[in-house]
C-alpha positions in Angstrom: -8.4 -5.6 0.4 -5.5 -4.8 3.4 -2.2 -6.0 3.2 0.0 -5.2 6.1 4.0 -6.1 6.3 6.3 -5.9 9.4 10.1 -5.9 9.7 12.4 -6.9 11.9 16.2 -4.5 12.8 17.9 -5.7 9.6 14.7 -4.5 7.3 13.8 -8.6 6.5 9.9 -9.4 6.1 9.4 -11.0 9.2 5.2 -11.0 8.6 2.7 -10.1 6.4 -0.8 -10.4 6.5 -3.3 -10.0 3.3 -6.9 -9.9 3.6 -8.4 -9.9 0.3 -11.9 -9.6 1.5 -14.8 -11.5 3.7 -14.7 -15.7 2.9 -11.9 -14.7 0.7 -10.3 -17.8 0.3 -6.3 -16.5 -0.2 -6.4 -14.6 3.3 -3.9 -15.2 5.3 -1.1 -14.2 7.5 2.6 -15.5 6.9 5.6 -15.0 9.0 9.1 -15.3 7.7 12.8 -17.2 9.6 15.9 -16.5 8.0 19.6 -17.6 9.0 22.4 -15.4 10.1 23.4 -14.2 6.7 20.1 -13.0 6.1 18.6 -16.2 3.6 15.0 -16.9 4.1 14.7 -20.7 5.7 10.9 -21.2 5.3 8.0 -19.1 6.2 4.6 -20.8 7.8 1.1 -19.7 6.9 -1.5 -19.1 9.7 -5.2 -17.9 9.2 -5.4 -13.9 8.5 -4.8 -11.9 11.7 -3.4 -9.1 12.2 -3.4 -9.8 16.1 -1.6 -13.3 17.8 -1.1 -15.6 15.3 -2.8 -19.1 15.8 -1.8 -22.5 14.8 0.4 -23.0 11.8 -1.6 -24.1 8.9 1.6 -24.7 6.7 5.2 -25.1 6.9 7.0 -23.7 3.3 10.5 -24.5 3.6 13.0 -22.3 1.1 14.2 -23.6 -1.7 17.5 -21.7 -1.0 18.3 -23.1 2.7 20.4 -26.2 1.3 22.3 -24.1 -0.7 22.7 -21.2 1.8 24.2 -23.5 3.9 26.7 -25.0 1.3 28.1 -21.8 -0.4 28.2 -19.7 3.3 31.6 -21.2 4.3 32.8 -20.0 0.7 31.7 -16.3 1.7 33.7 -16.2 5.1 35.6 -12.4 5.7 38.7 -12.9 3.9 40.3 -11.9 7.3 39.3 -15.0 8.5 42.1 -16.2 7.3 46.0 -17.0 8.7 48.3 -13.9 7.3 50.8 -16.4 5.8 48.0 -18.3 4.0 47.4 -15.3 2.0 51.5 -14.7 1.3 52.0 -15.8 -2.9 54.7 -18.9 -3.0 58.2 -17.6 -4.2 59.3 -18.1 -7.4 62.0 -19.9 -8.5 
């Protein structure tokens, strides 16, 4: 068995490949996309090399790309946000 892993600037798993032995079955080499807040989007399965990758095999989209996309306008910098829209209402 040989399992190697690579990263990309901001330490993500951008590709791994696992060879679990000659005609094993489950070897393979995957490669990972993720959006600008870091969230996986999908990765896609190609046969095991640890060289240029070949034709994609299978697309595996994430589970978590609808809702990244949803909740990431909720997650904005706070100092997005106008000065006076943060100023409390007076009381009366």
């Amino acid at each position: 068995m040989s399992f190697t892993y690579e990263y990309d600037e901001a330490n993500q798993l951008i590709r791994e490949n696992l060879y679990y032995g000659s005609g094993n079955t489950n070897n393979a080499t995957y490669t990972y996309e993720y959006d600008d807040w870091g969230g996986i989007l999908g990765k896609k399965k190609y046969a095991y090399t640890t060289d240029t990758l070949g034709v994609v095999i299978e697309t595996i989209a994430s589970e978590l790309t609808s809702r990244s996309r949803i909740f990431a306008p909720l997650i904005a910098p706070i100092t997005t946000a106008p000065k006076d829209s943060l100023k409390c209402p007076a009381s009366h």
